[in-house]
Every structure is written in structure tokens, then in C-alpha cells.
N, C-alpha and C positions, 0 to 999 in steps of 0.2 A: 728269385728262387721259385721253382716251381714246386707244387702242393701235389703229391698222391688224390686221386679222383677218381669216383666213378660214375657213370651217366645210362639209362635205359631210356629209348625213343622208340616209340610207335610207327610201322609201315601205316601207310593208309590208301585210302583209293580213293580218284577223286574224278571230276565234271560230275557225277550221277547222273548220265542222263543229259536233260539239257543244262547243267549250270558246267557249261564248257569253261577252263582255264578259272573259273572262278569259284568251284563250290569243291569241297575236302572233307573223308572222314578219317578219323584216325579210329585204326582198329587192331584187336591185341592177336598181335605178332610185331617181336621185339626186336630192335637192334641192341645191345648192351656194350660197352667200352670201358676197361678198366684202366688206366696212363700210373703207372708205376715212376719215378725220377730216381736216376742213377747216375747220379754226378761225376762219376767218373768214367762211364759207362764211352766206348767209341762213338756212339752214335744212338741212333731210334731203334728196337729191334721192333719188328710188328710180328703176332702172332691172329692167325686170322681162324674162327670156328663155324661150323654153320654152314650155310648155303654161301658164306663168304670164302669156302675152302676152294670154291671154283675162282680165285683172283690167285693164287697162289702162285701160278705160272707167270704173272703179270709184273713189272717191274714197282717199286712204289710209286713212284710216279706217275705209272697211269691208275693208281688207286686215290679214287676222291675221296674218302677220309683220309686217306693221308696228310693230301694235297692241301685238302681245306683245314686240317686239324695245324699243320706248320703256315700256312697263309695267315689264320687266325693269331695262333704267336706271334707273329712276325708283323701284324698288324696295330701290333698291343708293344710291338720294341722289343720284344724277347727275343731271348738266346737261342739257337736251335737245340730244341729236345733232344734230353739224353735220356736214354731207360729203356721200358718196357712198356708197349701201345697189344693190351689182348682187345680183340674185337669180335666177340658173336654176334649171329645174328640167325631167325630162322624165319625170315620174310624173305620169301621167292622174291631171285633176279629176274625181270626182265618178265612180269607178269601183269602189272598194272599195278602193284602194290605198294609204290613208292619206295622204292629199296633206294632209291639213288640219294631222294628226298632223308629219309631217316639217317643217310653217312654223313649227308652234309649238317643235318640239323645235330647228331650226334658230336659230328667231330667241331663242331663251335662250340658248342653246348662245352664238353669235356675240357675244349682249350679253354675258353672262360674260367670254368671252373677250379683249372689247373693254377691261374694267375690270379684267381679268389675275386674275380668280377662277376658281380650279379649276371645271371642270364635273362636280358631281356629281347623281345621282338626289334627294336631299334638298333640293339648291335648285332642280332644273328639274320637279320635278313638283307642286310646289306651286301655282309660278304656272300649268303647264299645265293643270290643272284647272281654271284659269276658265273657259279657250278650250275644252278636251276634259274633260268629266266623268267619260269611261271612257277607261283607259289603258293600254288591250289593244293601240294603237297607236302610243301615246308614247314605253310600254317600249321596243319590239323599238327604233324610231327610234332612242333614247337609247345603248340598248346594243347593239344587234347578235341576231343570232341569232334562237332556238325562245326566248320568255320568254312566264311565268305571270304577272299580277298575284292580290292577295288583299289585301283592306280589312279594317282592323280596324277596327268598327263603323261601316263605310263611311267614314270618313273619312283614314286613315293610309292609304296607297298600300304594297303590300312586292312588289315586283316580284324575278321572278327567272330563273334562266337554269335550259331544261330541255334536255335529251340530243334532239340530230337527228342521224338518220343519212344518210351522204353517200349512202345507197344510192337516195334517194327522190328522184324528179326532179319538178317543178311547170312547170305550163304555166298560162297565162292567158286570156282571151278576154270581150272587152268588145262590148256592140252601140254603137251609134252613137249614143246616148245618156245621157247623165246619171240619174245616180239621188240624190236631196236626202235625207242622210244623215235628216232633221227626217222627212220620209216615209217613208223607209221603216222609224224608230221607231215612227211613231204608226200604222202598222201591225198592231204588236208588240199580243196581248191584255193587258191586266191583270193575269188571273189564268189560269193553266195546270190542268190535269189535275193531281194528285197522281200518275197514271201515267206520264204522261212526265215529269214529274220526275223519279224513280225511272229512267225509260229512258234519260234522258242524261245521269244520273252516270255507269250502267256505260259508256255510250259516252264520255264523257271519259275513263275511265279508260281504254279500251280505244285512243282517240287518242291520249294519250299517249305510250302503250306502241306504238305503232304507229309514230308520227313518232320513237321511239326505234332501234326494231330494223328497220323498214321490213316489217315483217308486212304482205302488202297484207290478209290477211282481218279483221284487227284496224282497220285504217284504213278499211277500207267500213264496217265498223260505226261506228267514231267519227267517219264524216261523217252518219252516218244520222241528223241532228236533228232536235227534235220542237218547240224554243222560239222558234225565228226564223225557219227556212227556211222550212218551209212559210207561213208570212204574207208573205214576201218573194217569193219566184218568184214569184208572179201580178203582181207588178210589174214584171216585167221580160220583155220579148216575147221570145220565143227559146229562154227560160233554160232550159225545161226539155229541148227540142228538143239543146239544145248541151251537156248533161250526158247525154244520153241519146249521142250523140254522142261523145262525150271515151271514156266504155264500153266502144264498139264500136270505138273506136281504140287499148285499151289501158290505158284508165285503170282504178286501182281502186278510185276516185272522184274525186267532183266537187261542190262546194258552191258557195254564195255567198261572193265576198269581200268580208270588212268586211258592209258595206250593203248592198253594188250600186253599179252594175249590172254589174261581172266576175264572173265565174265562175272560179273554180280549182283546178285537177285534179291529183292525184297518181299519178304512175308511174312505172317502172323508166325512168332518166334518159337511155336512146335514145327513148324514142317518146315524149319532151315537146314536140317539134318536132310530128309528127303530129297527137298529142292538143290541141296551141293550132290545128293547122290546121282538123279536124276539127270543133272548135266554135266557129272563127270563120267555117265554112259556114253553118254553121243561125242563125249571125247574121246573114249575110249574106242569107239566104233569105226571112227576116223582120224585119229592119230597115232592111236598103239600106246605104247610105257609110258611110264613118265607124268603120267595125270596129277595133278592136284589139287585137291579138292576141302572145303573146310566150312564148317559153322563159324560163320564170325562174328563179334560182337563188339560194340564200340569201347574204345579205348578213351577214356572223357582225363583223361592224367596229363596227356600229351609228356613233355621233356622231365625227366626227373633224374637231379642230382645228387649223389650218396646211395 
């Protein structure tokens, strides 16, 4: 029998820079899910709020909490869900801010919860992997916070939690546009330089250490990537315009989040108001409606149930 439950997860944004496929923050803009059980009920009804009112056209099945909240049951020997599935959320689709990431870590999370099994990383990254193959954004979702993942021989997931200092403030900035995570991978080349290889270890490492002590000269270097950004900007009108921008308001940088098409910038945590304003102009200048723009701050709670 399934349990009434309710679940809040974290969007995040994640590489910073050079920690490509491997570095994630979770930051507060929330997905939330309440699973209601109606035992007599025909079926799942799903009610969808938020920036999720754009799936609404969409059948359930091509909706991935759906998908992953009855996989996760059905994983566990359960019945299919009868009731009531309400789902908000007000983490922009399709901006770099792991929206896809928080439905899948949401809608495990919630099935767990609904069958009264603890939520741990060991049973919700398994399944997320079907939905998300990289879990630079599952992490942070799942647990909160600055988290690293690292595969052992690509397969085993060892996600973990790295030191951020409160001293670092982040700002956001979106054009009026989607960017289709599928594109702007197969953007991504092949095969790299063996020099910038080499150029963004030392910048991970220097990222690191950067989003640790809040060193702004350490954090320009470890936005400075050489594996994704540059194949990414050209996709996105503005982007460069609005990182140039974020600079000249203070920032001591500015990258890609996630995919695309946001952009997010770090600085001393009074001029993140500025610095989101300052690059949702030059979005505005080149893309028209639809900007979004935000101070953000990290989310250190990651997955929380009740």
C-alpha cells in the first residue's frame, strides 16, 4: 500500500566552467511533488504547476517524472499508482538549470518515499541514469550543495560533497529561448587537443579551490574552458555579449550553465543583483521577451521529504 508523500528538490547548474560532466550546484529554485493514493481511483491523474504547465500538451509518457516516478514502483514490485501526482515547479525548462535532473531525482525520491524506503544515493542513481547519463545534476538535486561526481569505469556513480564559500554570490541570466540539452551535446567535438586537456585539469583544479576560498583570480581561471564552452556559445545569441557584460558589472566570471542557454556568473554576493541585471540586458538587446534573470543562492538541503 502506498503512503501519501511529499518531496521538494533543488534545480542546479552544473560543469562551472571547467569541471565538465563532473562538478554541480544545487541552487533554490524548487521542483515540489505531492502523490496523493486513491485506491479506488481508475488510474494516476497528474496535475502539473509552474514552468511545468508547458508539458501539459504532452502525453504522460513522454513526461519524465512520470516515467521515472511508475519505473521507480515498478522497480520496488509495486502496483501501478492510483490517485493524485500535483507536480510544481518554478526552475526554467531547457535553460541550464537542471530541470530534467530535479523530475528525475524528484520523482524517485517521492516513489521511495511513497513505499516508506529510505532515500539514498545508491537507489536513486541507478535508476536516474536511465533518464540522465551524466550526474553532475542528479548529485547536487539529490543532496544539496557544491558536489563532485567520478565513475569507476564509467559505470559506478561516487558522488560527493566539495567545500563552497558563503563568500561567492551567483547570478543568472537566460535569453528567451530554450536550448535542447541533445544539441547542444552533439555540438561537443569527438576528440580534443591533448593541450587543453592538460589546460582544464589545472583550471578544475583551480575551480575548485576557488568556489572553496572564494579567490576571484582562481575562479576566472577555472571558468576559463577549453571542452564545451567554446562549441556552446555560438548557440546561444547574446551569450557572449552577456558574459562580457556580467565583467563589466563585477563579475569574476561567467560561463555556460549546464547546456544552455543561461549563463552564470560569480561575484562578491552584493553585486549578483547587478551582475543578473547587467546580462539580462544584452539578452534583451538580442533576443527580445522572454529573458530570465535571477540572484541565486545555493541550495545546501538538496532532496527533502515531508
Amino acid at each position: 500500500m502506498l503512503r501519501p508523500t511529499r518531496v521538494r528538490v533543488p534545480g542546479s547548474t552544473s560543469n562551472l566552467g571547467a569541471g565538465f560532466d563532473c562538478l554541480g550546484l544545487a541552487l533554490t529554485r524548487h521542483l515540489t511533488a505531492v502523490f496523493t493514493p486513491v485506491p479506488d481511483a481508475a488510474g494516476l491523474r497528474v496535475e502539473r504547476h509552474g514552468t511545468l504547465r508547458a508539458l501539459d500538451d504532452r502525453p504522460d509518457t513522454h513526461d519524465v517524472f512520470v516515467r521515472a516516478f511508475r519505473r521507480t514502483l515498478e522497480a520496488h514490485k509495486s502496483a501501478a499508482p492510483r490517485g493524485v501526482l500535483v507536480v510544481d515547479s518554478d526552475i526554467p525548462i531547457g535553460r541550464g538549470l537542471g530541470s530534467s535532473a530535479a523530475a528525475v531525482v524528484g520523482a524517485i525520491t517521492l516513489a521511495l518515499s511513497a513505499l516508506d524506503i529510505a532515500v539514498q544515493p545508491g537507489r536513486v542513481f541507478p535508476i536516474a541514469r536511465e533518464y540522465e547519463s551524466h550526474l553532475d545534476n542528479v548529485a547536487p538535486a539529490l543532496l544539496g550543495g557544491l558536489v563532485g561526481v567520478a565513475y569507476d569505469d564509467d559505470t559506478v556513480a561516487r558522488a560527493f560533497a566539495l567545500p563552497l564559500s558563503d563568500r561567492i554570490g551567483f547570478a543568472f541570466a537566460a535569453p528567451g529561448f530554450e536550448l535542447e540539452t541533445s544539441r547542444a551535446r552533439a555540438a561537443l567535438p569527438g576528440r580534443v587537443p591533448f593541450a587543453d586537456a592538460v589546460h582544464n585539469l589545472g583550471a578544475l583544479a583551480a575551480l575548485i579551490r576557488g568556489l572553496a576560498t572564494a579567490d576571484a583570480e582562481l575562479l576566472r581561471l577555472g571558468f576559463a574552458d577549453r571542452l564545451h564552452v567554446p562549441h556552446r556559445l555560438p548557440l546561444i545569441t547574446g551569450a557572449d555579449r552577456a558574459i562580457a557584460n556580467a565583467v563589466a558589472a563585477g563579475a569574476w566570471g561567467a560561463t555556460v550553465s549546464g547546456a544552455g542557454s543561461g549563463i552564470l556568473a560569480v561575484s562578491e554576493p552584493a553585486r549578483t543583483r547587478a551582475v543578473a541585471d547587467a546580462m539580462a540586458g544584452a539578452f534583451r538587446e538580442t533576443s527580445g521577451q522572454g529573458v530570465i534573470e535571477f540572484a541565486a543562492e545555493p541550495d545546501r538541503e538538496g532532496a527533502v521529504v515531508g
